[in-house]
MARROFI-748301 format. One line per 2 residues: number of its first residue (from 1); their letters; for each residue y negated, z negated, x of C-alpha. Coordinates in Angstrom, 3 decimals. Example, Ala and Ser with C-alpha at 12.3 -4.5 7.8 and 13.67 -1.06 7.14 Angstrom:
BEGIN
1	as	4.500,-7.800,12.300; 1.060,-7.140,13.670
This chain:
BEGIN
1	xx	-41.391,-23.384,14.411; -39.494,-24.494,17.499
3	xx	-36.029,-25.382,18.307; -37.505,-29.031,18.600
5	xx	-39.285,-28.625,15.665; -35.857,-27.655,13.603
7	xx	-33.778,-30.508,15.156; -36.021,-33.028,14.615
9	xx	-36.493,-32.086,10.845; -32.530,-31.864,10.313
11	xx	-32.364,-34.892,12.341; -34.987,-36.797,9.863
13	xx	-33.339,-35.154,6.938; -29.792,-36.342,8.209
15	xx	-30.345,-39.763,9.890; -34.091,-41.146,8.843
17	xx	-33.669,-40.840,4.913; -30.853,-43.271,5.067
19	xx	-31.439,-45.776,7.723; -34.696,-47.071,7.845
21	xx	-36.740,-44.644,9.808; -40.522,-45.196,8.822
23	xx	-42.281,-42.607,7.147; -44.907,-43.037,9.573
25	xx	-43.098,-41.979,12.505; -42.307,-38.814,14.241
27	xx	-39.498,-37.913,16.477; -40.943,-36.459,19.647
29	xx	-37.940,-35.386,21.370; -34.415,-34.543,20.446
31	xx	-31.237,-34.195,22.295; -27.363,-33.948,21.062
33	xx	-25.036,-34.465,23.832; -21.868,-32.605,24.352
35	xx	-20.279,-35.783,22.870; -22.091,-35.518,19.420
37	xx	-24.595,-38.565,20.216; -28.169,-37.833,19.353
39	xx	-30.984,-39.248,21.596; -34.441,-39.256,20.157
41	xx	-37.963,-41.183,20.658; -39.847,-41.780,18.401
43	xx	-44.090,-41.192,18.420; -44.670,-44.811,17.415
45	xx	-43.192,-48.505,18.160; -41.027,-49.266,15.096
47	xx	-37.619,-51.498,13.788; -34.494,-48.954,13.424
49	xx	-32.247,-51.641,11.344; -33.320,-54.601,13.553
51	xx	-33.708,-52.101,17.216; -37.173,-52.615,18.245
53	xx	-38.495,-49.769,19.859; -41.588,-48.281,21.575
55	xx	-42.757,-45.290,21.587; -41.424,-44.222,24.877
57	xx	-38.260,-45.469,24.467; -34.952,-42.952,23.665
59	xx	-33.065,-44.180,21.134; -28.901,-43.433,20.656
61	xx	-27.478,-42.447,17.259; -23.786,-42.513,17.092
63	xx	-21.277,-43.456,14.866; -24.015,-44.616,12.310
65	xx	-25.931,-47.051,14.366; -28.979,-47.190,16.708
67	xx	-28.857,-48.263,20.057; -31.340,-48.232,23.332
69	xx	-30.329,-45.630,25.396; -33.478,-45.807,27.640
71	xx	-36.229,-48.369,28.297; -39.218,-46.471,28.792
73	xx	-41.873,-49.074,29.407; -39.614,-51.142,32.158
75	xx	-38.707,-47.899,33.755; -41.952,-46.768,33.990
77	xx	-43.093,-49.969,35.210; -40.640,-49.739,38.175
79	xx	-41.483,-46.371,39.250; -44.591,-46.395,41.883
81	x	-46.922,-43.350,43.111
């Protein structure tokens, strides 16, 4: 088991049980800032309490609420090879 593996189960234990979090969907990435906010994304386009989000986007948990920390389809829309 990983270290992303471990946060992202404490994180589903801790955050997804309680707000909404389908079932269906993984978290693909984890990361707690030095502030105590947790950025995740999520493996599949889903509602967290009203946020609609894809699955590219990184979502913000902090002081019990979701927010859109980064777009992921518009930013990788805007970035050109």
């Amino acid at each position: 088991m990983t270290l992303l593996d471990i946060t992202a189960h404490l994180l589903s234990t801790l955050v997804v049980r309680d707000h909404n979090i389908p079932e269906s969907a993984n978290i693909d990435g984890v990361y707690v800032s030095p502030d105590g906010d947790i950025l995740f994304s999520l493996d599949i386009p889903c509602s967290l309490n009203g946020l609609e989000v894809k699955d590219k986007d990184i979502v913000k948990w902090s002081n019990g609420s979701f927010s859109l920390y980064f777009d992921g389809l518009s930013e990788r829309n805007s970035f050109r090879c």
